[in-house]
KEKOL-75335 format. One record per residue (C-alpha): x, y, z; chain; residue number from 1. Coordinates in nm, 2 decimals. Example, Ala and Ser with C-alpha at 12.3 -4.5 7.8 and 13.67 -1.06 7.14 Angstrom:
# residues 2
+--------+--------+--------+--------+-----+
|     c1 |     c2 |     c3 | cadena | num |
+--------+--------+--------+--------+-----+
|   1.23 |  -0.45 |   0.78 |      A |   1 |
|   1.37 |  -0.11 |   0.71 |      A |   2 |
+--------+--------+--------+--------+-----+
This chain:
# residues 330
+--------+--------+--------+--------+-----+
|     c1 |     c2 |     c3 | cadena | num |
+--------+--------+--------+--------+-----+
|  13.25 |   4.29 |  15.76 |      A |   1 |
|  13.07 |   4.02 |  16.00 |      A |   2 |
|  12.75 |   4.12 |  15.88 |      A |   3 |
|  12.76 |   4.03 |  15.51 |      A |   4 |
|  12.47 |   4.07 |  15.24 |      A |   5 |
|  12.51 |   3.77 |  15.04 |      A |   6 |
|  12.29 |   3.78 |  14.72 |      A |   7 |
|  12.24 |   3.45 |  14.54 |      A |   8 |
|  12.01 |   3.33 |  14.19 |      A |   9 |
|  11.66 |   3.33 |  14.29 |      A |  10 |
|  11.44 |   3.21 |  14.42 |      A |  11 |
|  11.48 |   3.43 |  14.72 |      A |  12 |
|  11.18 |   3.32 |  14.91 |      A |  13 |
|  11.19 |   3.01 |  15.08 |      A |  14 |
|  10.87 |   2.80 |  15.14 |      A |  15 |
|  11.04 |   2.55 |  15.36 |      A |  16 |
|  10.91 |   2.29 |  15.04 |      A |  17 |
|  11.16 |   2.04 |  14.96 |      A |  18 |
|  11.24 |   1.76 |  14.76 |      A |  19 |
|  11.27 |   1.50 |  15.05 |      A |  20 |
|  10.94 |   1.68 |  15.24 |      A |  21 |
|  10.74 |   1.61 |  14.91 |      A |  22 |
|  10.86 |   1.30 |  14.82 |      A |  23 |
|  10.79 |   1.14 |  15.20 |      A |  24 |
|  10.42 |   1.32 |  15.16 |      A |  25 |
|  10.37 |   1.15 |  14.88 |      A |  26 |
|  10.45 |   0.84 |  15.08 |      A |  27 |
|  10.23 |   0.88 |  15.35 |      A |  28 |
|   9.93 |   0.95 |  15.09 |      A |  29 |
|  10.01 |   0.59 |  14.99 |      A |  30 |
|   9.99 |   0.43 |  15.34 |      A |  31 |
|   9.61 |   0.36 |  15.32 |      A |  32 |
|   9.63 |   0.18 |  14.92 |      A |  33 |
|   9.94 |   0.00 |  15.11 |      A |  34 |
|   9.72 |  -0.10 |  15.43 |      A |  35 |
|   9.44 |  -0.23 |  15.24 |      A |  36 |
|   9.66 |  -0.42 |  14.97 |      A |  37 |
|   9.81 |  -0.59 |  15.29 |      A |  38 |
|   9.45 |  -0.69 |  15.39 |      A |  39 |
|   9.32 |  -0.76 |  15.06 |      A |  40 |
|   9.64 |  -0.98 |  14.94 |      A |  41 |
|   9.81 |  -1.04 |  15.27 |      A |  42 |
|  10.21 |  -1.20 |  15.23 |      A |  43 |
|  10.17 |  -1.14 |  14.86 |      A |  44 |
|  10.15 |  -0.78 |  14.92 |      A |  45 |
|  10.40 |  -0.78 |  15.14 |      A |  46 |
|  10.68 |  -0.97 |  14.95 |      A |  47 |
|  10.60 |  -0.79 |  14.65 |      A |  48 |
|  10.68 |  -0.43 |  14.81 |      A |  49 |
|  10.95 |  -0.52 |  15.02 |      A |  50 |
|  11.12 |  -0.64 |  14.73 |      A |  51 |
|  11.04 |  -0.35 |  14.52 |      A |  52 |
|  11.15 |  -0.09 |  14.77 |      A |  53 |
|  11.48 |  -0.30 |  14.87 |      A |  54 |
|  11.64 |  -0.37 |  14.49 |      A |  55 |
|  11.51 |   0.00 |  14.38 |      A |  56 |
|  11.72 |   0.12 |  14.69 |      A |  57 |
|  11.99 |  -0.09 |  14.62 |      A |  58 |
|  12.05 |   0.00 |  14.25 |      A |  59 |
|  12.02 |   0.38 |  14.32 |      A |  60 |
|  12.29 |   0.34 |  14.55 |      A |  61 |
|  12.52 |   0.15 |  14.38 |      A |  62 |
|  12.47 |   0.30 |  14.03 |      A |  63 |
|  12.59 |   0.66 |  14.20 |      A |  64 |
|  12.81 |   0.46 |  14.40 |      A |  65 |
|  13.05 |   0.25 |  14.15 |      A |  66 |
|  12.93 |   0.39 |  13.82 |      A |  67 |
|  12.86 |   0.79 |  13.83 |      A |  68 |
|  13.10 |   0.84 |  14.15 |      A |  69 |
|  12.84 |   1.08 |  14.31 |      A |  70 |
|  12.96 |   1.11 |  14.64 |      A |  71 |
|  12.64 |   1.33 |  14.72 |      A |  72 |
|  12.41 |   0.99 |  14.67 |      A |  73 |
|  12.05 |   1.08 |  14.64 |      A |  74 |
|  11.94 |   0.74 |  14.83 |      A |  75 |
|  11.75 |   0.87 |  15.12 |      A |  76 |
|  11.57 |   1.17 |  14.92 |      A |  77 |
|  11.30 |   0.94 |  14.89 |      A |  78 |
|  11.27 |   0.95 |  14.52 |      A |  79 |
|  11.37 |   0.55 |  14.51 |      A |  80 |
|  11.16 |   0.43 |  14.79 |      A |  81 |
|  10.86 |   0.60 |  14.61 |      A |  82 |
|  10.96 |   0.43 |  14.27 |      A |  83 |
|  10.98 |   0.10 |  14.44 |      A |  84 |
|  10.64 |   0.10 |  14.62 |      A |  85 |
|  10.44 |   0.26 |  14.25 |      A |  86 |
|  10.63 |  -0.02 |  14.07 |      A |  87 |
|  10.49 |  -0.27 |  14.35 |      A |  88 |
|  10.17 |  -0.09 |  14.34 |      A |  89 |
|  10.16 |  -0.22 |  13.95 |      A |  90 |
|  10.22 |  -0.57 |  14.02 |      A |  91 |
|  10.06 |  -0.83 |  14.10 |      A |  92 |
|  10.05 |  -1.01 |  14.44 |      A |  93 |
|  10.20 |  -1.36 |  14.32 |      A |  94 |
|  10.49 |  -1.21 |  14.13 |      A |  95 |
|  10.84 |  -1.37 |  14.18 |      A |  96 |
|  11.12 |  -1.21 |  14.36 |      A |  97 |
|  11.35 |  -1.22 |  14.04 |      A |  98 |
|  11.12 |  -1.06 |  13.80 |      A |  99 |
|  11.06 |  -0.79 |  14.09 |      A | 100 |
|  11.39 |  -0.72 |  14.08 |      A | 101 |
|  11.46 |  -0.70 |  13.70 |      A | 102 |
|  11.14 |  -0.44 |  13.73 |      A | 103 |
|  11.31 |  -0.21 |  13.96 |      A | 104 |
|  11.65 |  -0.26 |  13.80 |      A | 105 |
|  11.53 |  -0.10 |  13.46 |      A | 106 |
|  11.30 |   0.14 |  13.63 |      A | 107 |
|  11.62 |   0.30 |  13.84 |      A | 108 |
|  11.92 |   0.17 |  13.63 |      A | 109 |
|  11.68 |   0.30 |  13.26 |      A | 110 |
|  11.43 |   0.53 |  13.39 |      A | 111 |
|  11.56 |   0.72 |  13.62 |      A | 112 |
|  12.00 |   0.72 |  13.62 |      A | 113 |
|  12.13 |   0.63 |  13.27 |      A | 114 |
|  11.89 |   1.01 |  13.25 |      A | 115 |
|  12.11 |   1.20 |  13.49 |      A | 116 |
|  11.92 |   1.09 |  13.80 |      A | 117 |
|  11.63 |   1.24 |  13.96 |      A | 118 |
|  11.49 |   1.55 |  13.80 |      A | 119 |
|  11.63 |   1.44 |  13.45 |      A | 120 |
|  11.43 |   1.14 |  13.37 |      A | 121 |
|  11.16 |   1.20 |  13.10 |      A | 122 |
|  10.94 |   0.91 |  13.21 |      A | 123 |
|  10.80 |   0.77 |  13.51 |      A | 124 |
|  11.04 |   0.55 |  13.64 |      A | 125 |
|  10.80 |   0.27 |  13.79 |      A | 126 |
|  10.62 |   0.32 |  13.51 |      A | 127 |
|  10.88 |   0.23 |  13.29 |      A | 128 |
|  10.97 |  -0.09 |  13.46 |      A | 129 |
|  10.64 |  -0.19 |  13.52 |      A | 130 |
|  10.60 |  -0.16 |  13.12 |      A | 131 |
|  10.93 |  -0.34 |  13.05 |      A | 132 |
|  10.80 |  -0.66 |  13.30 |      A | 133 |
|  10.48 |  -0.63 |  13.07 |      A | 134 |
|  10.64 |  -0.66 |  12.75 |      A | 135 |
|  10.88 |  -0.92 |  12.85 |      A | 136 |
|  10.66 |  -1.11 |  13.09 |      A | 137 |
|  10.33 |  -1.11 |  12.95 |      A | 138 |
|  10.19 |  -1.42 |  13.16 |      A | 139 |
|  10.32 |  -1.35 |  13.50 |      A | 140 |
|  10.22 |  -0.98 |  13.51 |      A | 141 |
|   9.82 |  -1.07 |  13.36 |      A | 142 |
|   9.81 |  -1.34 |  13.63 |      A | 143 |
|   9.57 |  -1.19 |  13.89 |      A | 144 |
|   9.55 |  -1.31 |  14.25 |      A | 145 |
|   9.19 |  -1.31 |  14.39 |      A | 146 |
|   9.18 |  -1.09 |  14.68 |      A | 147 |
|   9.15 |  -1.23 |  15.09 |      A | 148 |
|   9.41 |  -1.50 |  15.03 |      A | 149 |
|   9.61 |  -1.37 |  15.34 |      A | 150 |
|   9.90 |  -1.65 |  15.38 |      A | 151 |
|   9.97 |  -1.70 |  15.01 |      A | 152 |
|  10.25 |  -1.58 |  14.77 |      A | 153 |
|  10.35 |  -1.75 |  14.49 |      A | 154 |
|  10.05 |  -2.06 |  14.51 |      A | 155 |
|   9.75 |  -1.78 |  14.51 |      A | 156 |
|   9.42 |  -1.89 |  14.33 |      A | 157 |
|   9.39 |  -1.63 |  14.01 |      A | 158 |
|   9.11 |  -1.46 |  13.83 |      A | 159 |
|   8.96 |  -1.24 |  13.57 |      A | 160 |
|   8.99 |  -0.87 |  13.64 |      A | 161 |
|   8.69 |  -0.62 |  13.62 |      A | 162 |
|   8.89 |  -0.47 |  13.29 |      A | 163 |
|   8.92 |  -0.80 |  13.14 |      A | 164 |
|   8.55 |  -0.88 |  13.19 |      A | 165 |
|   8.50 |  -0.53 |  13.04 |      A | 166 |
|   8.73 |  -0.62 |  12.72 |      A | 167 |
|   8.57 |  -1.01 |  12.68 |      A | 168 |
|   8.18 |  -0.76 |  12.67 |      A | 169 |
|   8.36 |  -0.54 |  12.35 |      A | 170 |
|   8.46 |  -0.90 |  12.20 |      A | 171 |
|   8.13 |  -1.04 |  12.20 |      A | 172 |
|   8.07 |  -1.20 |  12.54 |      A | 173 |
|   7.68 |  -1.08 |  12.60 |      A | 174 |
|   7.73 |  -1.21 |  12.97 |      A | 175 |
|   8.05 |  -1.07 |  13.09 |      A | 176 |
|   7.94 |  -0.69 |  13.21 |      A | 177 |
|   7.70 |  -0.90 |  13.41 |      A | 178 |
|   7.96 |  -1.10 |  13.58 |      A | 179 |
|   8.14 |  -0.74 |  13.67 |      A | 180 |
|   8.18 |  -0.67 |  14.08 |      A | 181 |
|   7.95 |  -0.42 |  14.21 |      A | 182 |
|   7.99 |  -0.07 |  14.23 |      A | 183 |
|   8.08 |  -0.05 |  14.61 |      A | 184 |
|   8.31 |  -0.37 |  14.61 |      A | 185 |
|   8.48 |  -0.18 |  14.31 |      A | 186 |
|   8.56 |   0.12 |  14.58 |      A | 187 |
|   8.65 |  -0.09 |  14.85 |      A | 188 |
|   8.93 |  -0.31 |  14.67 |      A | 189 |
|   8.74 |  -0.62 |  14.71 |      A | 190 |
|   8.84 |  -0.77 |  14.31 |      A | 191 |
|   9.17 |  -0.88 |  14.13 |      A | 192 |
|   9.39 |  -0.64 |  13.99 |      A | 193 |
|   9.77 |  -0.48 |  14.11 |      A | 194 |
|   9.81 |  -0.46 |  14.47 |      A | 195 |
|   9.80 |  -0.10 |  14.48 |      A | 196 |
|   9.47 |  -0.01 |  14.19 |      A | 197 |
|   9.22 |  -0.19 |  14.38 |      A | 198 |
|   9.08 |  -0.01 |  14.60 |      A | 199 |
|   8.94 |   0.36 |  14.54 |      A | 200 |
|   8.83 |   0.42 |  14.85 |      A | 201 |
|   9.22 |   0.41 |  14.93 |      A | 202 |
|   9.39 |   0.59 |  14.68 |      A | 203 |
|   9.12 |   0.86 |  14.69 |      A | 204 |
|   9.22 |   0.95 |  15.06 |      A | 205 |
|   9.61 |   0.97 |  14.93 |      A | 206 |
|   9.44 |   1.22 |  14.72 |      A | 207 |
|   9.28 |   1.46 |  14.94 |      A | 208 |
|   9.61 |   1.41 |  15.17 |      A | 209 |
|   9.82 |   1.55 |  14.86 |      A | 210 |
|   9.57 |   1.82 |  14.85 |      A | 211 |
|   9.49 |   1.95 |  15.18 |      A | 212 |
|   9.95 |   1.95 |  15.22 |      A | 213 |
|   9.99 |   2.13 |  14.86 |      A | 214 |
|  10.18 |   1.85 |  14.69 |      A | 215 |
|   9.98 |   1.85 |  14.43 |      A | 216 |
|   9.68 |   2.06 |  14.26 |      A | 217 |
|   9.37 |   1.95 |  14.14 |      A | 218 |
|   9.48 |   1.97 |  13.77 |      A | 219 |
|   9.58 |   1.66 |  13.65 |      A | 220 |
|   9.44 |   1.41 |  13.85 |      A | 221 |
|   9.08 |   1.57 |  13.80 |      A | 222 |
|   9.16 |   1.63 |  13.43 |      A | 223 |
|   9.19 |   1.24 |  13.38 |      A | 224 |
|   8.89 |   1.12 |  13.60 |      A | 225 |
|   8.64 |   1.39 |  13.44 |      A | 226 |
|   8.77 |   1.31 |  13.06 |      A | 227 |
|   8.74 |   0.92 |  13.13 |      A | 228 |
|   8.41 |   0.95 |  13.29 |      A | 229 |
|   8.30 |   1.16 |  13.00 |      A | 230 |
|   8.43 |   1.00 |  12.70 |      A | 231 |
|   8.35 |   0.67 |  12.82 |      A | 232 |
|   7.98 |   0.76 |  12.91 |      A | 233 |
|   7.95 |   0.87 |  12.58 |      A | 234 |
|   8.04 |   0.50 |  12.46 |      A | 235 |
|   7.80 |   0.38 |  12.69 |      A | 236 |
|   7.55 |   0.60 |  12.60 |      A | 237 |
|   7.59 |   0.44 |  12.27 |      A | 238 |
|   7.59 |   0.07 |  12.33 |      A | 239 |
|   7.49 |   0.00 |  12.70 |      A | 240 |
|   7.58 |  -0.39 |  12.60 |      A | 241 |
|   7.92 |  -0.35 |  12.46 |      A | 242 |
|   8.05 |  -0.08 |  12.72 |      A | 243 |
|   8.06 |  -0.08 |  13.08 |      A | 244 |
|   7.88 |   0.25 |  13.25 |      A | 245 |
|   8.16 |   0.54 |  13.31 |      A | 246 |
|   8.16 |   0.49 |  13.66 |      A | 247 |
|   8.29 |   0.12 |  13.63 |      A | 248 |
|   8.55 |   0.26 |  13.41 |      A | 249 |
|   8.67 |   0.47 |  13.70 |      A | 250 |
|   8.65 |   0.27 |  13.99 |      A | 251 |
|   8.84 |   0.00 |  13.78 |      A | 252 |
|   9.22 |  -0.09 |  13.70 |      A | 253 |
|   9.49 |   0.15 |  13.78 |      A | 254 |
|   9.30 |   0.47 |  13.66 |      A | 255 |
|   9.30 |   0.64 |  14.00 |      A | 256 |
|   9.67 |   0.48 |  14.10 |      A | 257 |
|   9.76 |   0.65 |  13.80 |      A | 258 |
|   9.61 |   0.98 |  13.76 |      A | 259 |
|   9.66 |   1.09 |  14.14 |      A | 260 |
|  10.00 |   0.91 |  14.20 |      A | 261 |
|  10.21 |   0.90 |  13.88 |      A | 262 |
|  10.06 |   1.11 |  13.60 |      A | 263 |
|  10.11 |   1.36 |  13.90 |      A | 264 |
|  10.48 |   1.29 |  13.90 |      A | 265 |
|  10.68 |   1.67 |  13.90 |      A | 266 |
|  10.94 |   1.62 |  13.69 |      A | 267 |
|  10.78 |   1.42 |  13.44 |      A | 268 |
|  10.42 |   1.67 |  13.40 |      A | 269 |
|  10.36 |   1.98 |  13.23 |      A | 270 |
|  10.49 |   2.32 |  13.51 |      A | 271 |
|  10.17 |   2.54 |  13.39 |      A | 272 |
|   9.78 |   2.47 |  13.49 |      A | 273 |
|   9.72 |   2.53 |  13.13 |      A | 274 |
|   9.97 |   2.27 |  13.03 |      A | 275 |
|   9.85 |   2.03 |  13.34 |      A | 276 |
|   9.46 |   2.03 |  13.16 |      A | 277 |
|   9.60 |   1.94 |  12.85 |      A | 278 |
|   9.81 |   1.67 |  12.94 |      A | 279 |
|   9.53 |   1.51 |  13.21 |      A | 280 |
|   9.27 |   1.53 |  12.92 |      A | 281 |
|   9.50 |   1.40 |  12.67 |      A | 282 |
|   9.60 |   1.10 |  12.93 |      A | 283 |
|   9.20 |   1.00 |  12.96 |      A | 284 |
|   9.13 |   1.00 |  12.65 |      A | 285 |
|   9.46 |   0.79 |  12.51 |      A | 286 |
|   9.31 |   0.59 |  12.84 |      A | 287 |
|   8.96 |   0.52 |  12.71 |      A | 288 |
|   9.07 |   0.46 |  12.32 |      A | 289 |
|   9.37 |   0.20 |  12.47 |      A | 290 |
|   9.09 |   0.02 |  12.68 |      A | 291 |
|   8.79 |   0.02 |  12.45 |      A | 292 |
|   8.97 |  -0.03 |  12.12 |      A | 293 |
|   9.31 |  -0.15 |  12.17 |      A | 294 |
|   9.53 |  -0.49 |  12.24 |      A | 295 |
|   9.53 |  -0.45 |  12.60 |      A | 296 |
|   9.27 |  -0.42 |  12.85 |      A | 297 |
|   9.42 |  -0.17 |  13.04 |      A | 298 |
|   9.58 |   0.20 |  12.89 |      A | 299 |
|   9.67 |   0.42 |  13.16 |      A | 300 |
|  10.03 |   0.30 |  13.22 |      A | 301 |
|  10.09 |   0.34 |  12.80 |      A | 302 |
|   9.89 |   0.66 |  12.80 |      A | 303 |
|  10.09 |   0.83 |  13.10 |      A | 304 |
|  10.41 |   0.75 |  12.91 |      A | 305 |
|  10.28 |   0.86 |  12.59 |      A | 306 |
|  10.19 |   1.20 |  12.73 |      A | 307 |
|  10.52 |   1.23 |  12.94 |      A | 308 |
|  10.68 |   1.24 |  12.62 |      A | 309 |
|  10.51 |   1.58 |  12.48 |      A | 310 |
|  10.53 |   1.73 |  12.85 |      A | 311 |
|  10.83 |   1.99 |  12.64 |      A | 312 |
|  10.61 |   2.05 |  12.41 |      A | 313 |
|  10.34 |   2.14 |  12.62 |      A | 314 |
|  10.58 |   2.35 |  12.86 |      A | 315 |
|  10.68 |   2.51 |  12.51 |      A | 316 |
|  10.34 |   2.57 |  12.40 |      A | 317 |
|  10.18 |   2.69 |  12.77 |      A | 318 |
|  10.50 |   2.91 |  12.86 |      A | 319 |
|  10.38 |   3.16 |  13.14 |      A | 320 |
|  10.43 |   3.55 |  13.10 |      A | 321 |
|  10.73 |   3.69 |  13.13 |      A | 322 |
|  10.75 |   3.91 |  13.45 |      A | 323 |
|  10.70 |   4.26 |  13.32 |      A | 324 |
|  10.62 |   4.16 |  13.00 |      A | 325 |
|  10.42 |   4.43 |  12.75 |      A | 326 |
|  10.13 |   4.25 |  12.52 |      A | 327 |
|  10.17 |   4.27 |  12.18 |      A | 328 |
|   9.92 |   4.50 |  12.03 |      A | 329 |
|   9.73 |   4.30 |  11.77 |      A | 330 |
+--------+--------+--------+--------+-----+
């Protein structure tokens, strides 16, 4: 009777994938945007993250602490230190420590726990504080540090974005495309924006490190890039004097932050490839009608939330075959 066979629910095969293995390769694909925000942005960079990641910690552990009662708490899974450095990431460099923490409050205490925790939450959690700080602090979070400003925080000298250049060109300013960084300074990080959208170059590497370990497919990410690139050359194409070419459009604002690091989010994106092409080409293209026609110069953070919303539909819609399933004959 030593030797028991003990059957449990499937999955019976065991990939040695986990949540806290995925969750801490995601983090390591955000070392180089982090590196190069620190050398771009300097203390700002610094103070913003550390903040970020310390209240996001702190309320996940208190919340299952002295509200839910979880004795099992989920703090070192690595789900809030990821929400904490994406929220940063969608900052900028001069914001103060209180609004920080009033990001990461609703982004853990909102978005992810008054859900059920992790795995239950229907939106992106950074992405839903980063939101909430936008709607409630519209000046602070559309104040842009210039980049190489290493020993300043809350004094930093601030400037127009590459997207808000873009948006002044649709309103009628002839010169402002012209004003717009070049290409290569675009990939390298070297303009204003959120600490962690600037550079490509960066967040492109996280990429191919999410690839190469299997954290994530192709799908999404590609899905966005191609439709923006597409749609947006098309309004180019159109008026070369109104619209900036598709490749500014991708190297600028938190497009690539976005559609590699939290469009890509698991619990929060469509399970099928079918429903993952759907959803990335519905994310670019809410992305390109947001920036082109709507209020604010930037629309991926609205359009990732927007689409997390019909993710069940999209599960619904792009269910797999059942296993050992017939076809219906037509």
């Amino acid at each position: 009777m030593e030797n028991k066979l003990i059957v449990s629910l499937s999955p019976h095969v065991h990939a040695g994938d986990s949540v806290q293995k995925n969750m801490y390769g995601v983090l390591i694909a955000l070392v180089p945007a982090f590196l190069l925000s620190l050398y771009f942005f300097g203390l700002g960079a610094l103070v913003v993250t550390a903040v970020s990641v310390a209240a996001c910690l702190f309320f996940e552990w208190s919340i299952n602490k002295y509200l839910l009662k979880n004795p099992a708490n989920t703090v070192l899974d690595g789900s809030a230190i990821i929400t904490g450095v994406l929220l940063a990431f969608n900052l900028p460099s001069n914001l103060p420590a209180w609004i920080i923490i009033l990001g990461a409050l609703f982004a853990i205490g909102v978005g992810t726990m008054s859900c059920g925790g992790l795995g239950c939450n229907p939106f992106n959690p950074a992405l839903v504080g980063r939101v909430f700080l936008l709607l409630s602090f519209p000046v602070q979070m559309t104040s842009w540090p210039l980049p190489e400003q290493w020993g300043s925080y809350m004094d930093a000298t601030t400037g127009a974005t590459p997207l808000a250049l873009m948006k002044q060109a649709i309103h009628g300013n002839a010169d402002a495309l012209s004003q717009l960084p070049d290409a290569l300074h675009l990939f390298f990080g070297q303009n204003g924006g959120c600490i962690g959208e600037v550079s490509a170059l960066a967040l492109l590497l996280g990429l191919a490190y999410m690839l190469w370990k299997r954290i994530i497919t192709w799908h999404i990410p590609i899905s966005i890039l191609a439709t923006v690139f597409v749609f947006s050359g098309i309004m180019h194409w159109a008026d070369p004097a109104k619209y900036a070419s598709p490749l500014m459009q991708l190297l600028s604002g938190g497009l690539m932050l976005g559609a590699i690091f939290m469009a890509t989010d698991y619990v929060t994106s469509p399970m099928t490839k079918k429903g993952m092409l759907i959803y990335g080409v519905c994310i670019g293209l809410l992305t390109v009608v947001i920036r082109l026609f709507g209020a604010y110069p930037e629309g991926m953070s609205f359009a990732i939330l927007i689409m997390n919303a019909f993710t069940p539909l999209i599960n619904n819609y792009c269910k797999p075959k059942r296993f050992g399933e017939v076809a219906k004959k037509k």
